[in-house]
N, C-alpha and C positions, 0 to 999 in steps of 0.2 A: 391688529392683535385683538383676540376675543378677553373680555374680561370675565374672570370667577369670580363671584359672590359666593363665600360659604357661610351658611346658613351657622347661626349661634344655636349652641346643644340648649335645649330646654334645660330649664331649671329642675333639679332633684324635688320631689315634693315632699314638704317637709313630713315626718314619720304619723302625726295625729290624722293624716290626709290621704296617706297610703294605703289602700286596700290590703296589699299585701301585711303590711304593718298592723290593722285593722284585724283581722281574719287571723293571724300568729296572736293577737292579744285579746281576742274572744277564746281563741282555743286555749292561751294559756291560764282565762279568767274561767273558766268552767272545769279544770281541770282543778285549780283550787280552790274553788268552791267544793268539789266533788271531794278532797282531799279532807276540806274542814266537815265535813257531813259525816264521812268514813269515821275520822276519831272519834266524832263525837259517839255515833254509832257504837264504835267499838267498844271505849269507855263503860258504855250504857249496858253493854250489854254481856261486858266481863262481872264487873260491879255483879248485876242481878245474876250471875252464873256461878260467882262464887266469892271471898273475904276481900277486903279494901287490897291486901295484901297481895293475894292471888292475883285481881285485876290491875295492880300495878304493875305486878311481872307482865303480866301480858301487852301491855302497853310499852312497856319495856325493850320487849326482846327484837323488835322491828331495830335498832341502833347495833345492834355488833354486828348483823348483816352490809349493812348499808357503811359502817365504819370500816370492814374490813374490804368489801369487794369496790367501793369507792373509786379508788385510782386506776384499777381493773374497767371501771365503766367508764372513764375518762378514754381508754384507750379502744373502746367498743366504739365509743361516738365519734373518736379519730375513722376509726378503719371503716367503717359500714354509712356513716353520714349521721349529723346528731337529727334531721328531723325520721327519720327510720327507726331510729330508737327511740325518738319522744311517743312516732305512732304507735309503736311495740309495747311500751309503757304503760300508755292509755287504754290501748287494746286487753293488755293482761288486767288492769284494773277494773275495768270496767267488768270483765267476767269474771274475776273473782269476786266483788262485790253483789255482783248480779245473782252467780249461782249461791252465794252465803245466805242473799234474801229470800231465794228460792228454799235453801235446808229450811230457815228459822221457819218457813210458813207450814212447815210441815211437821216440825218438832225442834226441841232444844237443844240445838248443840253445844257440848262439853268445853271448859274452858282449853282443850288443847285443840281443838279447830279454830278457835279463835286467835291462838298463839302462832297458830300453822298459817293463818290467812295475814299474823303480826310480820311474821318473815319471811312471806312472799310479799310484801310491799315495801319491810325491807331492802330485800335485795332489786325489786323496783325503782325503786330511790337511787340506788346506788349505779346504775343506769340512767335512768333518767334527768337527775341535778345535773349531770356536766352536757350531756346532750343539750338539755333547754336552753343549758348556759352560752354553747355555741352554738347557737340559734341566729342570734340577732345581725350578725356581721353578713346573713347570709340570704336577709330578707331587707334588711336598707342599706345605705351610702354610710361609711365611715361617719362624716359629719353629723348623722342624722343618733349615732349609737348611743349619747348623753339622754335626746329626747324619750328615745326607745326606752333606756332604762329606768325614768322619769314616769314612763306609761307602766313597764313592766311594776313598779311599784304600789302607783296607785292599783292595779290589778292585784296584787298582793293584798294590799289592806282591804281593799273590798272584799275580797275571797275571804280574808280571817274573820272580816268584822259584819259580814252578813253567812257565812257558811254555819256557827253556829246556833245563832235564832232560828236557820232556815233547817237544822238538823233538829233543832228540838221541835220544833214544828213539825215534822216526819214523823219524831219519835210518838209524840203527842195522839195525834193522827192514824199513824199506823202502825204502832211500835217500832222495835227494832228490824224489826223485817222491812218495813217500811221507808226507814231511815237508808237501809242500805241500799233499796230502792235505785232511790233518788240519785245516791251517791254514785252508781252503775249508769243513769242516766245523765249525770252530768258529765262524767269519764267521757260518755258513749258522743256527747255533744261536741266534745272537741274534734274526733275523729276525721268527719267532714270537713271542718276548717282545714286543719291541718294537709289533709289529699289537697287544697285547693291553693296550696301554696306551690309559687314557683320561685324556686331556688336561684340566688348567684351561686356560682363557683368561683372562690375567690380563687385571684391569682398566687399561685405556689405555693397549691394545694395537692398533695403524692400521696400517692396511697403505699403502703407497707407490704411486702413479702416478709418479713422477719414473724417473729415469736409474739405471744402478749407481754412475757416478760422483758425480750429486747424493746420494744418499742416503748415498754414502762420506762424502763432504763434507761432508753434516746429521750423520751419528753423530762425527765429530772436532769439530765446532765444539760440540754436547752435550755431549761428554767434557772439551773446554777449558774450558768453562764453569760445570762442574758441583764443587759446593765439597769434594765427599770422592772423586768419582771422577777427577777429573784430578791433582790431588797423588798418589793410592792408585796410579795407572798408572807415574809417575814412581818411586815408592819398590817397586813390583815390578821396574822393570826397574832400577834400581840392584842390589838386592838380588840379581837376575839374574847380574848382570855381575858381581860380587864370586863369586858363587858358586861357577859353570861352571868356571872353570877350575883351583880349586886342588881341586876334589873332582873332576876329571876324567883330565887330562892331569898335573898335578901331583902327584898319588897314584904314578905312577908311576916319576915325580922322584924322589920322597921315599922309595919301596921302593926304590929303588937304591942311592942315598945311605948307605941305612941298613942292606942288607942284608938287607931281609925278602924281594926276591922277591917274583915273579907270587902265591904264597900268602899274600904279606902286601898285596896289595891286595884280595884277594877278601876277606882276613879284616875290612879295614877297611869294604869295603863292605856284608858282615853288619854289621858294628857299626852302620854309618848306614842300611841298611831297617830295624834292628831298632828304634832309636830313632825314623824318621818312622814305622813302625806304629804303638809306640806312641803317638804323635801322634794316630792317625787313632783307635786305640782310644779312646781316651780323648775326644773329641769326640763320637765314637759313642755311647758312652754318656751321658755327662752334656748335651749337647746341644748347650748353650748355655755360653758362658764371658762373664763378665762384661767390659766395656771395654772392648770389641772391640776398635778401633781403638789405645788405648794398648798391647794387649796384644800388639798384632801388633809393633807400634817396639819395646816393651821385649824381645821374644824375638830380632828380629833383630840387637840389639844386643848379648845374652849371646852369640846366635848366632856374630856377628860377630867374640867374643872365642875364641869357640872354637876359628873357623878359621884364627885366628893362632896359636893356640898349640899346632895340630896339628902346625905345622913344628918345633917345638921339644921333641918327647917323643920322648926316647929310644928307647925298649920299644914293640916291638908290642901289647903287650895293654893297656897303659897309651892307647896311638893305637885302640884298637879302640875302648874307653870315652870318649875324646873326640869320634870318630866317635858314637857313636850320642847321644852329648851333641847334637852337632851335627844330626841328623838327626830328634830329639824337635825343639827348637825353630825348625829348617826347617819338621818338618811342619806345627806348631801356628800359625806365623806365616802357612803358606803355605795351612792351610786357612781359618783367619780370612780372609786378602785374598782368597779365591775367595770365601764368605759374603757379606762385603759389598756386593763387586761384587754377587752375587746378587738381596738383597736392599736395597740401595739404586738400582738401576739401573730407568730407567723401562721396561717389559716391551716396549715398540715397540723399545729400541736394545739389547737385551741381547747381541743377534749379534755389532753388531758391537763393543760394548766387551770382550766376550767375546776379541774377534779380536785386539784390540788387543792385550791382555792378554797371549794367547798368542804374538803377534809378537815381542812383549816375552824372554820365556823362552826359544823356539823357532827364533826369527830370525835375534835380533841379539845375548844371550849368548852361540851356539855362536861366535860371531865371535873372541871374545876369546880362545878356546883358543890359537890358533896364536901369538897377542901371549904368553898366559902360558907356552908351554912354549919362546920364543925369551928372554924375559926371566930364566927358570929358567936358560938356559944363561950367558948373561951374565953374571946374581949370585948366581946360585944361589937354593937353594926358602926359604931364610927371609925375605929382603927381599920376595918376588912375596906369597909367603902374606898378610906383616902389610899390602903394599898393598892384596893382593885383599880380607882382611880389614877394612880402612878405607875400601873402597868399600859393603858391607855396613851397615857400624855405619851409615855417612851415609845411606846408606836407611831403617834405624831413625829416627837423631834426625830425619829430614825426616818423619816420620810423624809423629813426639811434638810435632814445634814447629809442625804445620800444625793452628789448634784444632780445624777442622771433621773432621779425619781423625783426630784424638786421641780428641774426643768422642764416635766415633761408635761405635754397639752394634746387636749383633740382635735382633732384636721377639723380645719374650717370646711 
């Protein structure tokens, strides 16, 4: 009798080590870098084109595009594949920024080409978020999606937190024309990454004959039905809506209030990137965190308490460190609930639970802003904070008391 030896499969390489992983996370760090350079851009150059007022419309009207067509791009990134749309994405942005820089160098365009170039990025967005979002499942191992999203972060904060010194610098440099530049070349840089990815295809992954709106309607009736993703939906957009508004509009309440000034909210909002970095760091390396799902309720809950008792510190430096308290257990809860969706989600509806997801954050907590800085005015920032706060926690405990979403964890 002949003996077989089978050979042991090599080991998956962890995600910070992947080319592939590598190459998805330069093209998605240039794209928001390019992303943060555009607004600022735009900003800059609504402002000088016409009243504070005017240039906030125009800033504006990018959100009812990308709110409504949304779940609509969740089911685009289903049917056509989400890296074909994130190319498409990048592709339109890059030439609309490109040829914008092109007009300005030759005269001033009217604040309604600037509103015109606000909702075509819009409706960009609304493509692109759920594509990106199913991205990750289909460029690493299951196991490896915690780490992913742990990188996908820190690319985040570096994109916020160097796209706009690197946009003023444009502006500075070469004006607005300038600035958009840049922003067309950093689009343009992700492109080639992107072509150079080779795809999984996960397993029991169909493609659609039906309708946009049938297939809308298959991914929500999936999402209602399904035991850790339709509770998981509800406890992001709670978590959402508690959030947005006291680390937004209420930050600026609260440096009033107290005396710190426009440099007392930049100072809190280092405190809070510095703390969700660390989030993403720490994912990034260790990988995987155990009890996924408990782990996510229990941080939204510290969370929760944190952003109550923001309104109540005295000292800036003392709200910087609650800040970045805040912003460690935002990250950590909020890259968990990206993970899962990931990895529990069947790979045919990733798009559009992806979409939902982002509706969630994107849509319908920018809503509550206007309700919390009118309630700020009423009772002032301690009653709104500990309600914003008690919207949060209940997002926590509906994740701890729901078992399927308590119990649930990422594949080793």
């Amino acid at each position: 009798m002949t003996a077989v030896t089978t050979a042991a499969a090599p080991a998956a390489r962890p995600a910070h080590r992947d080319p592939q992983v590598l190459r998805w996370l330069g093209a998605f760090t240039a794209s928001t870098l390019g992303d943060s350079v555009y607004y600022l851009a735009l900003s800059w150059a609504a402002v000088s084109s016409g009243s504070p007022a005017q240039a906030g419309l125009v800033m504006a009207v990018s959100a009812a595009p990308r709110a409504l067509l949304l779940l609509f791009g969740g089911v685009i990134a289903d049917r056509l594949g989400p890296r074909r749309v994130v190319l498409a994405s990048d592709t339109v942005r890059c030439l609309v920024t490109l040829g914008l820089a092109a007009v300005m160098l030759v005269g001033s365009p009217g604040l309604w080409l600037l509103a015109a170039v606000a909702v075509v990025f819009g409706v960009v967005d609304a493509l692109f978020l759920p594509a990106v979002g199913a991205l990750p499942p289909r460029i690493a191992g299951h196991d490896q999606l915690a780490r992913v999203q742990g990188l996908r972060g820190l690319a985040y904060r570096s994109g916020a937190v160097l796209g706009s010194p690197l946009g003023g610098l444009a502006v500075a440099l070469g004006g607005t024309a300038g600035a958009f530049g840049v922003a067309g070349i950093l689009f343009a840089l992700s492109l080639p990454l992107l072509c150079a990815l080779r795809l999984r295809t996960p397993a029991g992954e169909a493609k659609s004959d039906g309708t946009a709106l049938s297939d809308l309607a298959d991914g929500l009736r999936y999402l209602r039905g399904h035991r850790v993703l339709g509770p998981l939906m509800i406890t992001i957009l709670l978590a959402d809506l508690g959030f947005v508004g006291p680390l937004n509009v209420g930050l600026a309440v609260l440096s009033e209030q107290r005396g710190w000034g426009a440099p007392g909210i930049g100072w809190i909002l280092a405190g809070f990137g510095t703390g969700a970095g660390g989030a993403s760091l720490l994912l990034a390396i260790r990988g995987r965190l155990p009890r996924a799902g408990a782990t996510a309720g229990g941080t939204l809950v510290l969370g929760a308490a944190a952003i109550g008792g923001l309104a109540f510190v005295p000292r800036l430096p003392l709200a910087v460190a609650v800040a970045a308290a805040i912003g460690l257990l935002a990250g950590v809860s909020g890259a968990l609930c990206s993970a899962l969706v990931q990895t529990t989600c069947d790979p045919a509806y990733l798009g559009r639970v992806t979409a939902v997801a982002s509706l969630a954050s994107l849509g319908l907590a920018p809503l509550g802003m206007p309700l919390t800085g009118a309630a700020m005015g009423l009772w002032g920032a301690g009653p709104v904070y500990v309600a914003s706060a008690a919207v949060c926690a209940l997002s926590g405990v509906y994740g701890l008391v729901v078992p399927a979403l308590r119990r649930a964890e990422l594949p080793e």
